[in-house]
C-alpha positions as CSV (number, residue, x, y, z in Angstrom):
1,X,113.4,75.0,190.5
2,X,116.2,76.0,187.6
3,X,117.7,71.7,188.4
4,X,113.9,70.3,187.5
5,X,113.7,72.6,184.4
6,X,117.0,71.3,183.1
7,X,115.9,67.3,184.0
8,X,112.4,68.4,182.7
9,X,113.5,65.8,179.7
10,X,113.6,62.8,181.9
11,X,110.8,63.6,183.7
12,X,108.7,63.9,180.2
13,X,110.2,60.5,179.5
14,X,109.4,58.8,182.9
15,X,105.7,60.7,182.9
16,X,103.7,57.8,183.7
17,X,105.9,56.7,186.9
18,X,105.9,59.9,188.3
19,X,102.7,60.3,187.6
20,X,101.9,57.5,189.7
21,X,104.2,58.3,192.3
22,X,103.3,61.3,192.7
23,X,100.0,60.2,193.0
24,X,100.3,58.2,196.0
25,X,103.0,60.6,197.8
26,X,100.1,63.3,197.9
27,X,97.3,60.0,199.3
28,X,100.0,59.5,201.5
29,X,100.2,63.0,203.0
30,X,96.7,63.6,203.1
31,X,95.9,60.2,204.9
32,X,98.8,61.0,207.3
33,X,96.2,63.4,208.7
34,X,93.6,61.1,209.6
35,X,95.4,59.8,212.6
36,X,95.6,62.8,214.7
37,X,91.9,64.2,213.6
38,X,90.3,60.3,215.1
39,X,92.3,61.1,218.0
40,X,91.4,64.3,218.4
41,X,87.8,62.4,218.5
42,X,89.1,60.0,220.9
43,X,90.2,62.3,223.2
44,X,86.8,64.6,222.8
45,X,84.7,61.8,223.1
46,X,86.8,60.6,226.8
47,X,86.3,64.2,227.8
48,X,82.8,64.2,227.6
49,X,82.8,61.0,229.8
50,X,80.2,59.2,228.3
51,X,82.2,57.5,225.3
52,X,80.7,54.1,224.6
53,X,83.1,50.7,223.6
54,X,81.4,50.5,220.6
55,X,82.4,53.9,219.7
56,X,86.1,53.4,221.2
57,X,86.4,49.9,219.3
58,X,85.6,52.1,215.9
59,X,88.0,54.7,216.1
60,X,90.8,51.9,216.7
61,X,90.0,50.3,213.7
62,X,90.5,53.9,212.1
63,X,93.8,54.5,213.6
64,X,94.7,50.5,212.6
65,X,92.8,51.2,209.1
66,X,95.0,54.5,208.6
67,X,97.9,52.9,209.3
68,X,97.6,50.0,206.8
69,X,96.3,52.3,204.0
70,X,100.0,54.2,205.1
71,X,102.0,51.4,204.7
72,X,100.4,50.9,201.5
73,X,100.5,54.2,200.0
74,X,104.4,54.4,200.7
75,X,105.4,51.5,199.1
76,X,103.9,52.3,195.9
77,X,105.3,55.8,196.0
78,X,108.7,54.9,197.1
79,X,108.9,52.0,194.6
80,X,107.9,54.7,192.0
81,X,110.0,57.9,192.5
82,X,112.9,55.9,194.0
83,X,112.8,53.5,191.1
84,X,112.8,57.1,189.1
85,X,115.9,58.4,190.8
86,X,118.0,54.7,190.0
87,X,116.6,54.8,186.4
88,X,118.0,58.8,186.0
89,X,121.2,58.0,187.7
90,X,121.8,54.7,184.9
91,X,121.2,57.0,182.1
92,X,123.1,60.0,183.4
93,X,126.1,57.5,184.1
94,X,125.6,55.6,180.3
95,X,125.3,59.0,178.7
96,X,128.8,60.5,180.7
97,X,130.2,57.7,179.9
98,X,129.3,57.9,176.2
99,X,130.7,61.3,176.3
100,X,134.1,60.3,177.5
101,X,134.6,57.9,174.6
102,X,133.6,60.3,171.7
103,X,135.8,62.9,173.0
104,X,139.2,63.8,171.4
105,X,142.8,63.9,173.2
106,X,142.4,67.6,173.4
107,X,139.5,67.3,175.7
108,X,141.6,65.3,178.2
109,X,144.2,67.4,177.8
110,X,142.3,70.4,179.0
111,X,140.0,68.5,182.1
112,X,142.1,66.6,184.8
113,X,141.5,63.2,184.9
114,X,140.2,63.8,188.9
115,X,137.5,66.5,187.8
116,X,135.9,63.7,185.1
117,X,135.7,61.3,187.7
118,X,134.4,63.3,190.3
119,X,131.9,64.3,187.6
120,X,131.0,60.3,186.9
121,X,130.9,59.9,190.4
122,X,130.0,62.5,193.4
123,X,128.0,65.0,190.7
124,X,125.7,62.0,189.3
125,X,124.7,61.0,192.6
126,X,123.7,64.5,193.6
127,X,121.9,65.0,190.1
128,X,120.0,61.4,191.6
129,X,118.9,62.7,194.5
130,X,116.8,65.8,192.7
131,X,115.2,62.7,190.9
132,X,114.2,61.1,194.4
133,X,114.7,63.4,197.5
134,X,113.8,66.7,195.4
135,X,110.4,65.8,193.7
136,X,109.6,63.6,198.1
137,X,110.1,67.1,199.3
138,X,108.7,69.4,197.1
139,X,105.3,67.5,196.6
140,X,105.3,66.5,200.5
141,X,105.9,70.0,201.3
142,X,103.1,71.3,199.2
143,X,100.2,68.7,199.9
144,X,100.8,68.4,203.7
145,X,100.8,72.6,203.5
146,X,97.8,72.8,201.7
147,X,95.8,69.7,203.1
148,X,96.1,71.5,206.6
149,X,95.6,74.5,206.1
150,X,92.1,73.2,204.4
151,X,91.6,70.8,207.3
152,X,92.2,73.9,210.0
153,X,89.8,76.2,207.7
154,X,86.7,73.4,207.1
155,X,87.1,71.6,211.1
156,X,88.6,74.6,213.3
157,X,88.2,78.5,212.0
158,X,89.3,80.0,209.2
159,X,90.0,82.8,211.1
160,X,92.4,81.2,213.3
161,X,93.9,79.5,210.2
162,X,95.0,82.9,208.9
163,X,96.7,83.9,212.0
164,X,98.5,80.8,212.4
165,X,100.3,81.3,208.6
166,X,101.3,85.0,209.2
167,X,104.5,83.4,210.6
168,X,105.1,81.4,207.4
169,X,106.2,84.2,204.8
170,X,109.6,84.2,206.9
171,X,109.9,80.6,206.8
172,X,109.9,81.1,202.9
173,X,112.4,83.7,203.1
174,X,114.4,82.2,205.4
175,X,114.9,78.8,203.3
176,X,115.2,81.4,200.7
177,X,118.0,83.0,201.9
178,X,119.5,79.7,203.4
179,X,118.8,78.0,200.0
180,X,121.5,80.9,198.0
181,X,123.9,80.4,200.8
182,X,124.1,76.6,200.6
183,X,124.0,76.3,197.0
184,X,127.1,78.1,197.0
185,X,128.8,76.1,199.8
186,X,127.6,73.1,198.0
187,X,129.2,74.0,194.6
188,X,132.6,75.1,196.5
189,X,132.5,71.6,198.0
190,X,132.3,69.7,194.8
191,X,135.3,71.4,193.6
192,X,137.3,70.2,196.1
193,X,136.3,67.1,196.2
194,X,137.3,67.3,191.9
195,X,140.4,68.6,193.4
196,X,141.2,66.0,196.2
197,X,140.2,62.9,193.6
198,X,142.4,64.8,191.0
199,X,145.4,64.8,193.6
200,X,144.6,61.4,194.8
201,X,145.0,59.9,191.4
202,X,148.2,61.8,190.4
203,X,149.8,60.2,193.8
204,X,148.7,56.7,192.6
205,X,149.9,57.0,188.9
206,X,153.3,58.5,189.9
207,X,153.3,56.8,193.0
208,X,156.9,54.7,191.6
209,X,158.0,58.1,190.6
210,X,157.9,59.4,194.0
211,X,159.1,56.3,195.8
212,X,161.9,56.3,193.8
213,X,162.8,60.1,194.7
214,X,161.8,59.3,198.1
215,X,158.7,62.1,198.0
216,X,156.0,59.6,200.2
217,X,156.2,61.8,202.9
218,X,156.2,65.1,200.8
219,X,153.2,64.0,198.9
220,X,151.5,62.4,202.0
221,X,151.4,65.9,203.7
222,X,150.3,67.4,200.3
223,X,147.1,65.2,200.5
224,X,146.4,65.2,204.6
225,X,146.5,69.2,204.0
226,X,144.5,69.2,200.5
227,X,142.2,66.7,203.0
228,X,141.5,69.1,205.9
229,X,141.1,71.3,203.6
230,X,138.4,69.6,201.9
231,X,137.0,68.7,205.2
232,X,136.9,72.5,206.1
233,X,134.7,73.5,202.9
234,X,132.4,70.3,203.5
235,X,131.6,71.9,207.3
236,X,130.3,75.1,205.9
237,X,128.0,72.9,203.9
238,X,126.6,70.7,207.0
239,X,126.4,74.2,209.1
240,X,124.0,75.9,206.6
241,X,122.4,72.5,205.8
242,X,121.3,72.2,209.4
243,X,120.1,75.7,209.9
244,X,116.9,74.1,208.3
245,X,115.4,72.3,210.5
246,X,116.0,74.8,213.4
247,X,114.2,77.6,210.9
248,X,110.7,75.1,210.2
249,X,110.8,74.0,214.0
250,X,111.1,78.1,214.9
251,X,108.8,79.2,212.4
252,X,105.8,76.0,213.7
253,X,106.5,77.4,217.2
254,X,106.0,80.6,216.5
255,X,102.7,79.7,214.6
256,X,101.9,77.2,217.7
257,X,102.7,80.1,220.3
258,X,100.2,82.7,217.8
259,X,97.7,80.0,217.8
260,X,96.9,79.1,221.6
């Protein structure tokens, strides 16, 4: 949560958007769960064996009227947060930018040329995607939670609905735990990708230099190494950043398993 405190100024800014797309993220989750509850009809209804077409032809319409509503919803909220996420990563880039040209020589002497551009570059587009995937998961994680677990206490059993979350304290520490782990992979990766444009612009700059002193090759294996290297450190990040999924899909069949 410590990145959406330290963005908490755009966010005040672009209030109204938000606002509104958050607005129609949460519609969207809580109308994602009329489909299965009017099939869940359906199919009690053809149990029973004495469903009529009039009642069949209305619970179509449902599924077609849920589906539309959807479609709706989700355009409105993409165009909002997504719009938010472009709108932060234009100001964030106008502002670096502003930066670079009001500081002194001093400055440049002390950052390499590769970590400012990895900065204007790789780091902005991850700071975007708090604006857009960050605020899509945290809200859909929290409505969809919540909106089920309501539907499970009001149209199943509240008592069931209790057993079924004892597995999900472990899903919070799990994404706890894998949460620390990747943040740290994720920082580690950045740096080398600082490094790698840092080296990949000191080979294009000098790059008369070393043909003149015949260094291609020299500096060629320099980069392939400082590559696989880089390569190496962005693995660790794609191994804990899967481990995700596998954790939610464990922790749901555990709670599925507990249920039945």
């Amino acid at each position: 949560m410590g990145i959406f405190s330290k963005l908490g100024w755009f966010f005040k800014q672009e209030k109204k958007r938000y606002i509104i797309g958050i607005t129609f993220l949460a519609l969207t989750s809580l109308a994602n769960l009329i489909p299965p509850r009017v099939l869940g009809l359906m199919a009690y209804q053809l149990d029973k064996g004495h469903v009529s077409w009039s009642e069949y032809a209305a619970l179509i319409i449902a599924v077609l009227a849920a589906a539309f509503t959807l479609y709706i919803l989700s355009y409105f909220w993409r165009k909002q947060i997504w719009g938010g996420a472009a709108e932060l990563e234009r100001q964030m880039r106008s502002k670096l930018f502003d930066h670079f040209m009001i500081m002194d020589r001093t400055f440049y002497q002390r950052h390499r040329t590769g970590d400012l551009m990895a900065h204007a570059t790789n780091d902005v587009s991850a700071i975007q995607n708090v604006a857009g995937d960050g605020v899509l998961t945290l809200v859909d994680s929290l409505v969809i939670g919540l909106s089920t677990m309501v539907a499970m206490i009001i149209f199943v059993d509240w008592r069931l609905t209790i057993v079924a979350l004892l597995p999900l304290p472990f899903l919070a520490l799990g994404a706890w735990k894998l949460g620390d782990h990747l943040h740290d992979a994720f920082d580690k990766s950045q740096a080398a990708f600082s490094r790698l444009n840092n080296k990949t612009q000191e080979s294009i700059t000098g790059i008369k230099v070393l043909k003149t002193f015949g260094q291609g090759k020299e500096d060629t294996a320099a980069f392939d190494k400082m590559v696989d290297d880089t390569i190496k450190i962005n693995k660790k990040v794609f191994v804990w950043d899967s481990l995700f999924d596998p954790l939610g899909t464990a922790i749901i069949g555990a709670t599925y398993a507990i249920t039945i």
